[in-house]
VOSEDREN-115351 format. One record per residue: residue in one letter; y, x, z of N, C-alpha, C in turn. Coordinates in steps of 0.05 Angstrom, whole numbers, plus 5000, padded with zeros to 4 digits. Example, Ala and Ser with C-alpha at 12.3 -4.5 7.8 and 13.67 -1.06 7.14 Angstrom:
A488652645156491052465156493452645156;S495552575142497952735143500152585157;
//
This chain:
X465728401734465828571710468628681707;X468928991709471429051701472928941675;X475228961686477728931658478329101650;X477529091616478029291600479729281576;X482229041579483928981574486329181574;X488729231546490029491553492629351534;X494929301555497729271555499129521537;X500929351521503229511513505629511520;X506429651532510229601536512029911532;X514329871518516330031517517230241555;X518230101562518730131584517530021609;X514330111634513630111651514530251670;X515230021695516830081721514330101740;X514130261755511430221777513730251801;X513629981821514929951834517229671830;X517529451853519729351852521429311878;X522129481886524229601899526429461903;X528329661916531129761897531229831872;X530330091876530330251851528930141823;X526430031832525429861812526329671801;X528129491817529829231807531329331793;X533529541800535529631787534729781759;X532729861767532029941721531429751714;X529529571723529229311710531329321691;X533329181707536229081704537229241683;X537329511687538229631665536829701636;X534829721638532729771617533129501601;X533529251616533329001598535528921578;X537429151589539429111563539329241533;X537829491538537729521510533829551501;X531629321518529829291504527829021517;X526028841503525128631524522028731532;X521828961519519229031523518529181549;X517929071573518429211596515829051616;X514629251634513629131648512929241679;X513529121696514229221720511029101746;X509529391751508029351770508529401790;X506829171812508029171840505529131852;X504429301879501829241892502729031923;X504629091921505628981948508128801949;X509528711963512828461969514228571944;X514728301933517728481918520228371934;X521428561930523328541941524428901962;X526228881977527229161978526329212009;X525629412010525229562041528029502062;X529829612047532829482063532529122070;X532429002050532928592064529728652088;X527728652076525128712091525328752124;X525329032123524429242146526629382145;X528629482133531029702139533529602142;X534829602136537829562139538229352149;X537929082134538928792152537928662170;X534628692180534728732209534228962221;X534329162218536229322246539029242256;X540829102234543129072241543428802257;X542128602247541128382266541428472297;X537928712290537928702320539528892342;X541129032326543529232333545728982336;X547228762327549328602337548328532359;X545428372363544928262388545628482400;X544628672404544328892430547528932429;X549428932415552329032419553428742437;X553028542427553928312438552928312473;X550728422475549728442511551928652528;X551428862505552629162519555828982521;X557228952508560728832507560328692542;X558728422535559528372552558328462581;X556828692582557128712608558828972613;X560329062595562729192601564829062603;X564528822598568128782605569428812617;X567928842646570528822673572429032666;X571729222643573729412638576029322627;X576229122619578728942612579828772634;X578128742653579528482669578428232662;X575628202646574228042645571228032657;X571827842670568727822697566427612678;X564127862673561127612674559527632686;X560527482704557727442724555127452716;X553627392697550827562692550527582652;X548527742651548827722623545427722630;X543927422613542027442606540327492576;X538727612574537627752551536027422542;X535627322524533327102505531627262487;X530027452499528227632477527627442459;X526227192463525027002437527726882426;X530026892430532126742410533026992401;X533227252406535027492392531827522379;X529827492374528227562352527727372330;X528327092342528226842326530926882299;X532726912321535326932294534127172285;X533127422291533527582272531427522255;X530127512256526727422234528727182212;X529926962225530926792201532726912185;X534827062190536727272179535327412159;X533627452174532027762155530027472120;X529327332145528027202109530427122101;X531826962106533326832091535227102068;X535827382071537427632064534227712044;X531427622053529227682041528527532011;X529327262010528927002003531127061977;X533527191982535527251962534427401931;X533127711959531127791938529327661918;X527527661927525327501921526627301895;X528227171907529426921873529427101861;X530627311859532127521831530027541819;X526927621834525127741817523727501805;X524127261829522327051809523126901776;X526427011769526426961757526727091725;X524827291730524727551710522527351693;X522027291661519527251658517027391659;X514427221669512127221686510727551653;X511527531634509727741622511227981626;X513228051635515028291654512928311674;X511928181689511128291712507828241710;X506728461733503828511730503728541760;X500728511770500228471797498628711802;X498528981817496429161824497229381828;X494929641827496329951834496030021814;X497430251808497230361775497630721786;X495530821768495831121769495631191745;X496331521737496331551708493331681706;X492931701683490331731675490732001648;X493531881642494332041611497732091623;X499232181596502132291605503031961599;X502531841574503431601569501031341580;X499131391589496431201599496331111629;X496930811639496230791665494630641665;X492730651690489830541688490230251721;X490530091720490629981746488129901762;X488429751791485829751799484329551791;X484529361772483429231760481729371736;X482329471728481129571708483029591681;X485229501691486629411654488829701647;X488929691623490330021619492229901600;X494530051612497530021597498430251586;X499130211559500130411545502630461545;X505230661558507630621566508330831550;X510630691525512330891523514131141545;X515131031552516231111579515931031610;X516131161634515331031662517531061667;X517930921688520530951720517830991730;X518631171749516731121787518531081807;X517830841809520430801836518330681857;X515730751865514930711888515530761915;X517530841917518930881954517231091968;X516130911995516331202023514831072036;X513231182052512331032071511731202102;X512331102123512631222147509731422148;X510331582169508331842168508431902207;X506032042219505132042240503932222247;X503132272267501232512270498832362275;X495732462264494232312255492632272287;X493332352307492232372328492732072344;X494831992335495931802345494431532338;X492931522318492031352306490331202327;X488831392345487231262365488231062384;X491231032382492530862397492530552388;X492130522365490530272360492630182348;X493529752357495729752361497629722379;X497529932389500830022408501530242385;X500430252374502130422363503830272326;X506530202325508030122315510530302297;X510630192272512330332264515430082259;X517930142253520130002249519529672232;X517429702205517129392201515329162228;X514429472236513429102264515329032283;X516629252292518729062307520428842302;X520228752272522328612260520728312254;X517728362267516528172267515528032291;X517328112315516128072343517127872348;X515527622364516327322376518527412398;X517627742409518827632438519328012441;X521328112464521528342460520028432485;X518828682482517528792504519028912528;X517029092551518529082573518929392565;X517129552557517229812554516929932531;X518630052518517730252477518230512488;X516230622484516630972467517330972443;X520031102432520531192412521031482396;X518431542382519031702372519931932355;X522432082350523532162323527132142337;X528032272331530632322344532732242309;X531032122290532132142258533931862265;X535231802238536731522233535131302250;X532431172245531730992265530930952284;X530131232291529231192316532331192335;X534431252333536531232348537330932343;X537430902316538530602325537430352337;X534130432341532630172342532230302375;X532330522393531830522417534830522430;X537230512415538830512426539230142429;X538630052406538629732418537729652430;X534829682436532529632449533329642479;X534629892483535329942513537629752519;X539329632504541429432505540429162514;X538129102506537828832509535428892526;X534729032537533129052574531829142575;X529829232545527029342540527629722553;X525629772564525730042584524730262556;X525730412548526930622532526930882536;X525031022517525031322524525231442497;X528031612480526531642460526531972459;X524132072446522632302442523132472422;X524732682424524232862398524333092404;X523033282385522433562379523933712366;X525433632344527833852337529333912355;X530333772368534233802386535733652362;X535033602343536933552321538433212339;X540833172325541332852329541532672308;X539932562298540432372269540732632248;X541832572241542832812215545032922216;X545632982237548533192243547633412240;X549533592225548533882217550934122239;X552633982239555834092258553734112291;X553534432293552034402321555334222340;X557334302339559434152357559333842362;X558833762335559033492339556433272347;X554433482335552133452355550833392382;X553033592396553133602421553433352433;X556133282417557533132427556232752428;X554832832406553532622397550432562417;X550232762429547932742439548232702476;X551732802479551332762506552432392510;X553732362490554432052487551531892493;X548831942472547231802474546131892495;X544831952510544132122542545632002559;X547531932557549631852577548331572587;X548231372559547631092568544831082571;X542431202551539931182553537931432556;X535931442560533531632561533431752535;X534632012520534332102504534232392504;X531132372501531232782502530432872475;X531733012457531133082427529833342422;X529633442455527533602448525533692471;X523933432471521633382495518633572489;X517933642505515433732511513033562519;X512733392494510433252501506933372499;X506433292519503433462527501533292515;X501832992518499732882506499632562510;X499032382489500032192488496831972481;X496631792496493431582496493931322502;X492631352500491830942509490630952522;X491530602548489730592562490930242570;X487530192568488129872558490729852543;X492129702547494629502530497629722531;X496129992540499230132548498230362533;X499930542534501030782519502930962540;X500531132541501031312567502131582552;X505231732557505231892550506632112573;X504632382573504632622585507932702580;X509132882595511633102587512033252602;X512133462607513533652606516533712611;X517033652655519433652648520133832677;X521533982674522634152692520134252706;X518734452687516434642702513334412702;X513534142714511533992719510333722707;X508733632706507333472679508033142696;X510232932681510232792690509532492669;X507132322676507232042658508531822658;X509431662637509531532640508631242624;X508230972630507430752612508430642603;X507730592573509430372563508230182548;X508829912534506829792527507329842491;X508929962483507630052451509730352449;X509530472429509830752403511230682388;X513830682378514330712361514730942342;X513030932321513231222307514931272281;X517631322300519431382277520431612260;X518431762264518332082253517732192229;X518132082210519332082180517731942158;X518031992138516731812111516132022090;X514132032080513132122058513331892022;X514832122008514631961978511131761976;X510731601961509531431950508431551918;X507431821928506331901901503632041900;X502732091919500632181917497632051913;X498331821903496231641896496831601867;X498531691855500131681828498131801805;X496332041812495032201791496732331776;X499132431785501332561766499832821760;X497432921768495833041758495933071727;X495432831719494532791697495732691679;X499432711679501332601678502432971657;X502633091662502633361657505333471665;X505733381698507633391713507033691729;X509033801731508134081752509534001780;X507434011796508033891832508834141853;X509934081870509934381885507634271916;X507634431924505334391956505034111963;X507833981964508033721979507033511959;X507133511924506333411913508133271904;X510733411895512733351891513833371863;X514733301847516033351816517233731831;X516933901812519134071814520134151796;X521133881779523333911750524533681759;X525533521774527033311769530733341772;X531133261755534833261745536032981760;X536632881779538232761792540132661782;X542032811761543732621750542532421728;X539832471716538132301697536132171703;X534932311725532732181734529732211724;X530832371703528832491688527732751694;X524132711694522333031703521133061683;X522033341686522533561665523933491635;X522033501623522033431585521333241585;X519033061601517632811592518932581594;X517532431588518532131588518031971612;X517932041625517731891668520232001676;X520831921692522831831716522631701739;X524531881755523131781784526031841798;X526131511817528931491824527531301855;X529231341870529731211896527531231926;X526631211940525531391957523231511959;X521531541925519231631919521331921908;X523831931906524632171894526032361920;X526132681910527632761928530732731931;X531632491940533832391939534232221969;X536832221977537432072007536431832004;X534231722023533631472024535231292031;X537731202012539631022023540030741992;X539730592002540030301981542030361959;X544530371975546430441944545130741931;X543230951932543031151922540431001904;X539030951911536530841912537430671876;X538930471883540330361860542130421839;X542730731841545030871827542430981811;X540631061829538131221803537031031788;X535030851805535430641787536130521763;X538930501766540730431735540330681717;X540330901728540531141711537831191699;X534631081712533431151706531930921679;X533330671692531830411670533530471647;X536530631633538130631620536430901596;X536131081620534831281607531931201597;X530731141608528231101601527730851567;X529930711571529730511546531530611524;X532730751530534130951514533131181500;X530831351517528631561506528531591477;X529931761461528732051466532532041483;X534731931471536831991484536932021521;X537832161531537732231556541132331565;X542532131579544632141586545332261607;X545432431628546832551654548832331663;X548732271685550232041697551632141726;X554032021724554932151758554232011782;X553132161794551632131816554632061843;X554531851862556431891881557032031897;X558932131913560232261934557832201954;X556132431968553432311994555532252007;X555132052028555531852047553231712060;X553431732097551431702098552531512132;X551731352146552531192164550531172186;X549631202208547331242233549130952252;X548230692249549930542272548330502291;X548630692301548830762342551730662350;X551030752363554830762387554630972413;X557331142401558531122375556531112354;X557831082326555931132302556831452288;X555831522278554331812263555931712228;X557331862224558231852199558232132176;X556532252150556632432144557132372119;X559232632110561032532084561332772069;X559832812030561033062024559133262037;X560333442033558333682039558333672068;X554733772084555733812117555734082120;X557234122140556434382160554734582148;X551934542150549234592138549434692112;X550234602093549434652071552834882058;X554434682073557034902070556435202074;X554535212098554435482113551435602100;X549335452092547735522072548635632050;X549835562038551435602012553435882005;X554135972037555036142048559136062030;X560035832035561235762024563835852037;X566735832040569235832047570035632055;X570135602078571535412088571835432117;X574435182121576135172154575434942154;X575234842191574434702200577034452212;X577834262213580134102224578033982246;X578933852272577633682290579033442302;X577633352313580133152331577333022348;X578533062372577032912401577432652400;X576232392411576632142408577332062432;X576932242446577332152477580432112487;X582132272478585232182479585231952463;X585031912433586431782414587031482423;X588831502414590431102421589730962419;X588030862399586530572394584230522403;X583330792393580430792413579630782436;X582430952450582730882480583630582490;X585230522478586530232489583430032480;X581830062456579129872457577230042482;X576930202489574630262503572130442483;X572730502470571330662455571930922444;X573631042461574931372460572231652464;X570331542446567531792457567831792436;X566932092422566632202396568532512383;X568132572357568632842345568332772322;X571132912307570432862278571533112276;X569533262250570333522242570333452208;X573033582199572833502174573333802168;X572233962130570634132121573034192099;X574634372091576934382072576534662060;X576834842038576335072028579835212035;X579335382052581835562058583835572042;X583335652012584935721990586935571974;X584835341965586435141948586534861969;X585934801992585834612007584034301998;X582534481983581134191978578234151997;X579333832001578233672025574833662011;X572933862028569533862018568633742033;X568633532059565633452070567633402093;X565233232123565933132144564033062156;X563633132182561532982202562632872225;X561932762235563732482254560732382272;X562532382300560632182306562932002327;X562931722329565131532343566331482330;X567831212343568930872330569730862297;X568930762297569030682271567930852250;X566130942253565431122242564931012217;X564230832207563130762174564430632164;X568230622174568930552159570730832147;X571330992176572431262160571631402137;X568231362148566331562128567231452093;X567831212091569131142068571931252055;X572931222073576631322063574831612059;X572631802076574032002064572432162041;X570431912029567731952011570631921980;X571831701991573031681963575531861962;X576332021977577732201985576632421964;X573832531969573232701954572832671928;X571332341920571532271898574532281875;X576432261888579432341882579032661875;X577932831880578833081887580733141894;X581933051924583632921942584233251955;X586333421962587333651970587533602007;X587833702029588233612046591233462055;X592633592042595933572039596133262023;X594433242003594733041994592932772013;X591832832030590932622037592432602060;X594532892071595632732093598832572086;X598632672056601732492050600832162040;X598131982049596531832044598031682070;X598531402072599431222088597331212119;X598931262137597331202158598730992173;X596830762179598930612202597930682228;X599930572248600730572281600730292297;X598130272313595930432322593630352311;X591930632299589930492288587330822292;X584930682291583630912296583831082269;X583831062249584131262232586631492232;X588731422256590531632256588831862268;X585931872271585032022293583532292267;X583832122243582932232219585432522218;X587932342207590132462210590632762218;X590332702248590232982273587833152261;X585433022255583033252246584933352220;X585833322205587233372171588533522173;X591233512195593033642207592533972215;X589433902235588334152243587134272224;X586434202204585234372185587634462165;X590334282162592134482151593334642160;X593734652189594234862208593335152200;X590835032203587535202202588435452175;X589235302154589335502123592035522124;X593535482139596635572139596435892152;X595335892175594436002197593736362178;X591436252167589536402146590536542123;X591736272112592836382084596236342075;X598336392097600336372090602136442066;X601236572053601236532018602136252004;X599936182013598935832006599135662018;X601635662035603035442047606035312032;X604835042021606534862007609734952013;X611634891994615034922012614934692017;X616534782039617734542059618634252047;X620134322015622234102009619033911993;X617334031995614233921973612233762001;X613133842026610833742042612033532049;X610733372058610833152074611333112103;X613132932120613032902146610132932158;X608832852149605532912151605033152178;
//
C-alpha cells in the first residue's frame, strides 16, 4: 500500500554529496529544520570513485615508472615487478578507510535529518518520493551530482564495458583496457594503467588534451603523453563489439582498418548533471535543450527568483570537490536564510590533470581569453632547459602564463610539467591578490627550484608589454632586479 504520509521541513537537500554535506553544514546554523534525501552512498564521489583512488592508483603506477628509470641516476634495478592484487588491495583499503571518514560525518547528523529514496518535484515547493511520501519544502538545495554518459551502442558490450568506479573495485589488474575520452580521467587512469603493465590504448575524438585550451601547450602536452603510451586524441574508430570476454575495437589508421583486443572499455567520455529525473518541469524552472536551469547565479546558487538551488556537479559549474563545496556552503546559507539571498565570492578556477607531466589550469584560459576577444600577451618558459627539473629528470613541459598588455595584470595560465599543482597554486592566489606581473616578479624566488621556471614565463610576458607598450614600462629606480 502506498505511503501517503507528507513531511515538513524548512530546508530540503536532495543529495548527499559534497555539495549536499556542505549545505547541510551550513543551513544547520541558522535552522534545525532540515532534511536531506539520499537514493544512493552517502558520502562523496571524490573519497568513493574520484580523487582518492585515482591517486592511490596513480602513486602505485609512479612508484613502478621511478624505478625503472633510475639507471638515469646511476641507480640499477634489476627487475621491477608489478603485484596487480597488492596495488589494488592497498588501494580498495585506502579508498574505504578516506570512505569510512565520510560516512562517520553523516552518521552523525540526527536520524530525522535524513530520509532514504528518490525525490522529484511534483509542485515548486512539493516533492513526491518513491515511496509514496510527500515533503513539503520551504526551500530545496539540488545537489544531486553527474553521472558518466556513453554512446548507447556500446551498451551491447555487456560487462567489458566499465566506467572509472569499477576499476577502483578490481581484485587484480587486467592485461588489456581500452580507454575512452582523452578528458581529465581518462588520461590519468590509462596513463597509470600503462605504468603498472596493463596494455593501453587511449581513444579520443576531439584532438583536445585534458582541458588545455593553449593549442601550444597542448601540443606539447600531447607529444609528452604519446611519447611514453598509446595515445591518439583523435582516432578514427570504425567500430567497436564484443566477442566472448574481449572487446574488439576497429580503427582507422593510416588509410587501412586495423583491430585490436582487449579484455574491457573504459568509458571515460563525460558526465551528464543528475537532473533529469528531477521533474523540474513542474518546479516552474525554465530549462534549455539539455535540461538545464537557464537562470542560475553562481555566486548564490540560486535559480532564477525561486527558492531551489543547485550547487556542485548537478550544476553548470567545474566538477571539482573544493568547487562542489564552495556552492554548497553558499547554497545551504542561502537557502535557510530565504527570502535574504546573499552573492558570495566564488574562487580563483584552478584546476590540476595528475598525469606526468601533470596539466595545470589557472584563471582565465587561452579559450575563453580569446573568446572574450580580450587583450592580452602571452609569457612562456620551456621545461626542458630549466635547472631543477633537469637535474630531477623531469625537464618535459610549457607553461604559458596570460597578462593584459596595459596595466600588467597577471589573468590566467596553462601549464603542463613538474610540478604542476603546486605552481597552479602560487599562481591562483596570485590572481586572487590582484597580483600585477611586476609585482609577482618582485615576489621571492629561491635557487634551485622549479618555480624559477615560473619566473622566466613572468619575465617573458614583461618583456612581452614592455615590447608593446613602452609608455608603461615601470622606472628603473621602481623595478626590481627581477
Amino acid at each position: 500500500m502506498p505511503n501517503t504520509m507528507t513531511i515538513k521541513a524548512e530546508v530540503v537537500i536532495i543529495g548527499a554529496g559534497s555539495a549536499g554535506m556542505s549545505a547541510y553544514k551550513s543551513a544547520r546554523q541558522f535552522t534545525d529544520s532540515i532534511l536531506v534525501i539520499e537514493d544512493g552512498h552517502y558520502g562523496t564521489t571524490c573519497a568513493r570513485v574520484g580523487c582518492m583512488p585515482s591517486k592511490l592508483l596513480i602513486a602505485a603506477a609512479e612508484a613502478a615508472h621511478h624505478a625503472r628509470h633510475a639507471g638515469q641516476f646511476g641507480i640499477n634495478v634489476a627487475k621491477v615487478e608489478v603485484d596487480g592484487k597488492a596495488v589494488m588491495a592497498r588501494l580498495r583499503a585506502e579508498r574505504d578507510r578516506f570512505v569510512g571518514f565520510v560516512v562517520e560525518d553523516v552518521e552523525i547528523w540526527p536520524d530525522a535529518h535524513k530520509i532514504r529514496g528518490s525525490a522529484r518535484f511534483v509542485a515548486p515547493n512539493r516533492l513526491l518520493l518513491n515511496d509514496g511520501t510527500e515533503i513539503e519544502a520551504g526551500r530545496v538545495v539540488i545537489a544531486t551530482g553527474s553521472r558518466p554518459v556513453w554512446p548507447s551502442a556500446w551498451d551491447a558490450l555487456g560487462d567489458r564495458l566499465i566506467i572509472n568506479d569499477d576499476v577502483f573495485d578490481w581484485d587484480d589488474l587486467p592485461s588489456a583496457i581500452a580507454v575512452f575520452g582523452n578528458g581529465v580521467i581518462g588520461l590519468e587512469l590509462a596513463q597509470a594503467l600503462d605504468r603498472l603493465g596493463v596494455r593501453v590504448k587511449l581513444f579520443g575524438r576531439s584532438g583536445r588534451v585534458g582541458p588545455l585550451t593553449d593549442p601550444v601547450v597542448a601540443e606539447v602536452a600531447r607529444a609528452a603523453y604519446a611519447a611514453e603510451y598509446r595515445f591518439s586524441p583523435s582516432s578514427e574508430v570504425v567500430s567497436v563489439k564484443r566477442e566472448g570476454n574481449q572487446v574488439i575495437v576497429a580503427e582507422r589508421l593510416a588509410g587501412r582498418e586495423v583491430e585490436e583486443r582487449f579484455d574491457y572499455l573504459i568509458a571515460a567520455t563525460g558526465r551528464r548533471p543528475n537532473l533529469d529525473r528531477l521533474g523540474l518541469e513542474h518546479a516552474g524552472i525554465a530549462l534549455d535543450e539539455l535540461g538545464t536551469p537557464v537562470d542560475w547565479d553562481r555566486r548564490t546558487t540560486q535559480i532564477g527568483e525561486s527558492a531551489i538551488f543547485l550547487a556542485g556537479d548537478a550544476a553548470p559549474d567545474a566538477p571539482l570537490l573544493h568547487e562542489a563545496s564552495d556552492a554548497g556552503r553558499i547554497a545551504g546559507e542561502n537557502a535557510a536564510r530565504f527570502p535574504f539571498v546573499a552573492p558570495r565570492h566564488r574562487r580563483t578556477p584552478i584546476g590540476v590533470v595528475f598525469s606526468d607531466p601533470q596539466i595545470a589550469m589557472v584563471g582565465q584560459s587561452h579559450a575563453q581569453l580569446t573568446k572574450a576577444q580580450a587583450k592580452f600577451i602571452t609569457g612562456a618558459v620551456d621545461f626542458t632547459g630549466q635547472g631543477r627539473a633537469r637535474v630531477a629528470g623531469r625537464n618535459i613541459g610549457k607553461l604559458n602564463v596570460y597578462a593584459h598588455p596595459e596595466t600588467g595584470k597577471f589573468l590566467g595560465a596553462e601549464m603542463v610539467g613538474p610540478a604542476a599543482e603546486h605552481i597552479a597554486h602560487l599562481l591562483a592566489w596570485a590572481i586572487e591578490a590582484d597580483r600585477s606581473v611586476q609585482q609577482m616578479l618582485d615576489s621571492p624566488f629561491y635557487h634551485p627550484v622549479i618555480e624559477e621556471g615560473v619566473r622566466t614565463a613572468l619575465r617573458a610576458a614583461r618583456d612581452a608589454m614592455d615590447a608593446k607598450s613602452p609608455a608603461h614600462r615601470p622606472c628603473l629606480d621602481c623595478r626590481s632586479a627581477a
